[in-house]
N, C-alpha and C positions, 0 to 999 in steps of 0.2 A: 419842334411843334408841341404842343399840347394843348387840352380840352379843361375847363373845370367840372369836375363832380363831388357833389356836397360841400361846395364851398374851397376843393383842393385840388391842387393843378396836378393833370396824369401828364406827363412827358412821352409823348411817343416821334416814332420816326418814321418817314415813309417813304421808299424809293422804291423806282422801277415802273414797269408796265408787264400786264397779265394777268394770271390770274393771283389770287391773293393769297401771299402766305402771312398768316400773324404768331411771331416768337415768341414766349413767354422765357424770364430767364426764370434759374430758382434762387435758392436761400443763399442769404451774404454775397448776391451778383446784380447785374446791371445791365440793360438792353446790349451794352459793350461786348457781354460775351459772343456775341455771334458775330463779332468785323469781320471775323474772316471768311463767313458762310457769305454775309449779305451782298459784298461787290460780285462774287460769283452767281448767286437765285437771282441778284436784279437786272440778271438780262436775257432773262427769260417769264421775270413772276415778276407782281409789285408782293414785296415785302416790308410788313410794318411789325417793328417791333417797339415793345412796351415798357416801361420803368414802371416795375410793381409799387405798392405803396411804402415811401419810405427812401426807397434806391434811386439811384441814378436820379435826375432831374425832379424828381416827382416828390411830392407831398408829403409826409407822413398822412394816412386816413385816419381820422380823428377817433374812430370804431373798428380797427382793422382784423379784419377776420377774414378769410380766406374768400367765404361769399362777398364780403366787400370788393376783396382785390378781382372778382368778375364782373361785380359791377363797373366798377372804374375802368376793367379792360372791353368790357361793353360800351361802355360811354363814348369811349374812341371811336369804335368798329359802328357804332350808331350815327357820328359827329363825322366819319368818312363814306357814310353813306354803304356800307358792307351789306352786301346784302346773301353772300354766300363766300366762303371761305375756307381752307384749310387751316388748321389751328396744331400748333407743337409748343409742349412745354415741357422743360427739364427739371426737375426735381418737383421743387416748390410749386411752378411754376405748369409743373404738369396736375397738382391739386387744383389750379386756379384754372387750369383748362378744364378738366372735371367741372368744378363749380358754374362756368360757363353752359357748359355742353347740356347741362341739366337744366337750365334759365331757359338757353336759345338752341334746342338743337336742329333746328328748321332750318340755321344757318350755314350748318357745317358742311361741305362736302369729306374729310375725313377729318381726324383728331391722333396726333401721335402723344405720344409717353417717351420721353428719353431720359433713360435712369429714375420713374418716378412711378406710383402703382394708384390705387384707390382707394385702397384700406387706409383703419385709424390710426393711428399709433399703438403701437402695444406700452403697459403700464411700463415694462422698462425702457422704451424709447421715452415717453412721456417724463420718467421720471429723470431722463439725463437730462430734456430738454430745460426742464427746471431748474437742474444744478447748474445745464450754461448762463441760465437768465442771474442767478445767482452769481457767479465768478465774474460776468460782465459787469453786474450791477456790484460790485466790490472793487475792480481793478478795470474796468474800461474795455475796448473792443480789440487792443491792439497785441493783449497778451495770449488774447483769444484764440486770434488770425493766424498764426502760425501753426497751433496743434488741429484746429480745424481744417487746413487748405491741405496739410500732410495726410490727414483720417481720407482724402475723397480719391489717391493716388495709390497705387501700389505702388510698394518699395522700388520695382525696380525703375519704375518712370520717376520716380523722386530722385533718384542717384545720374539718372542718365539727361534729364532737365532741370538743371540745381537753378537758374540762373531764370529759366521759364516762374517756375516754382516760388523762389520770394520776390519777385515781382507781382504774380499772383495773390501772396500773402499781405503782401503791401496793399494793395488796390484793399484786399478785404480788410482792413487794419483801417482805412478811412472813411468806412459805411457808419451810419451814427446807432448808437448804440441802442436807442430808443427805438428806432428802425427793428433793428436785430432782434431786439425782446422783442416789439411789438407780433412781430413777424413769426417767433419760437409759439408767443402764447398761440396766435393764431393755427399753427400746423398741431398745437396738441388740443386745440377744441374743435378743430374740422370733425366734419362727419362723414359715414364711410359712405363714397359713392362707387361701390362696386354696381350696383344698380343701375348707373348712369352708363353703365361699357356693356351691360348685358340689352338694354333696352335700344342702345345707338343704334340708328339706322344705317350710319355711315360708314368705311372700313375704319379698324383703329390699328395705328402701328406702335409696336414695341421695340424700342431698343432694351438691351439690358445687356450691363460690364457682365463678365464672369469672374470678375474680384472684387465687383464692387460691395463692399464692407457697409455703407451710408443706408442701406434696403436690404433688409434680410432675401435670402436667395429664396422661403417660403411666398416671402409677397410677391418678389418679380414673377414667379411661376405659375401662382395659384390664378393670377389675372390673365395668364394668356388666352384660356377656354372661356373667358365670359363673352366676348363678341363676338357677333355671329359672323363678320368677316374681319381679319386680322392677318396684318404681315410681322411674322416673328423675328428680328433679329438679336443675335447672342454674340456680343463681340466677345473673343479671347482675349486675355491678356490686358485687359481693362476694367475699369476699378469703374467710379463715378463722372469724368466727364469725358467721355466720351468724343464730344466736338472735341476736345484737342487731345487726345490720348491716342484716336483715330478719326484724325479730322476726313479725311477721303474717303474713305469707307463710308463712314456717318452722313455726307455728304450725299455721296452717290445712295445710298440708302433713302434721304430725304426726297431727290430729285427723282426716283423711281417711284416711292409712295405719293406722289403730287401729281405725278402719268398715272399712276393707277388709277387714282380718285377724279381723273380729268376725262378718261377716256370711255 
């Protein structure tokens, strides 16, 4: 399925019946990353997930900037007639919920964060983000995908799912390159929406790896006291993706915050 906005097709997906969950994925992924969550939430919840701009089915946005990729994910949530929701986004993906939450927060009944915070970039993230846009824009997206998809795993899930892992590498080795830039300049001109989690009406949940390397351990932390109601989880032994590092866990985590915000 998909909607047009500004002229560019948003690809989304929608199954199930209930109440509503919408997936955001994050950087160098695809509505994809969640197959294995969604045949499980969709028989209990309708869940629609989104192809940011660039990924999966969807468009490059001709203007892509984080506040774009809410609109576009509004555009949907507007075009299936949403009129209240829960909303989870991972990495990037959790910026793009942010930038939502602040548009529309009349909408939300909660907002989760997995692996992702609301602060800017700091000048040294900023300035690797740069150097990736550089080596891609030299050598293309596929020399990239490898040192990238290793940086979001700990070592020891990269030795004990070798076979998980560049299959992973591969999927992100066929995202278009223009996509990827588009997408880096994006996360280093966003603005900080710590503001938007201190003001939310709604509960907001945290996941957060305790090896995750991709978010310094200061910004997962410093965000957990800004809501005034929040469910904190801290997976052990987990880096940056969490849905499959500890897919059950993160699950059952998901489906408790969606009883919370329901009941």
């Amino acid at each position: 399925m998909h909607v047009f906005h500004n002229n560019s097709k948003v690809a989304y997906q929608k199954v199930g019946q209930g109440q509503i969950l919408v997936l955001l994925h994050g950087f160098c992924e695809d509505s994809t990353m969640w197959a294995d969550f969604v045949p499980l939430l969709s028989k209990k919840y309708t869940i629609i997930t989104i192809d940011l701009s660039g990924f999966g089915h969807s468009d490059l946005l001709k203007n892509t900037s984080i506040a774009a990729m809410a609109d576009a994910a509004l555009a949907v949530l507007e075009f299936e007639q949403v009129k209240s929701c829960i909303l989870i986004g991972h990495s990037m993906g959790g910026y793009v919920s942010l930038a939502l939450a602040q548009k529309k927060p009349e909408i939300l009944l909660g907002l989760g964060l997995l692996h992702s915070h609301p602060y800017r970039d700091s000048a040294l993230k900023s300035k690797n983000r740069l150097k990736t846009i550089g080596f891609i824009q030299r050598h293309g997206i596929a020399p990239f995908a490898g040192h990238f998809v290793r940086n979001l795993f700990p070592p020891a899930f990269l030795v004990d799912h070798k076979q998980f892992v560049e299959e992973l590498i591969h999927k992100t080795s066929m995202h278009h390159s223009d996509a990827v830039i588009a997408a880096s300049h994006a996360m280093i001109e966003r603005a900080d929406r710590s503001h938007v989690l201190t003001n939310l009406a709604c509960p907001t949940l945290f996941i957060v790896g305790r090896l995750d390397h991709a978010i310094s351990a200061e910004d997962s932390l410093n965000q957990l006291s800004l809501p005034n109601v929040a469910s904190v989880h801290i997976l052990e032994n987990v880096g940056h993706m969490g849905m499959f590092e500890a897919p059950v866990e993160t699950l059952e985590i998901i489906v408790d915050f969606i009883d919370f915000c329901t009941t």
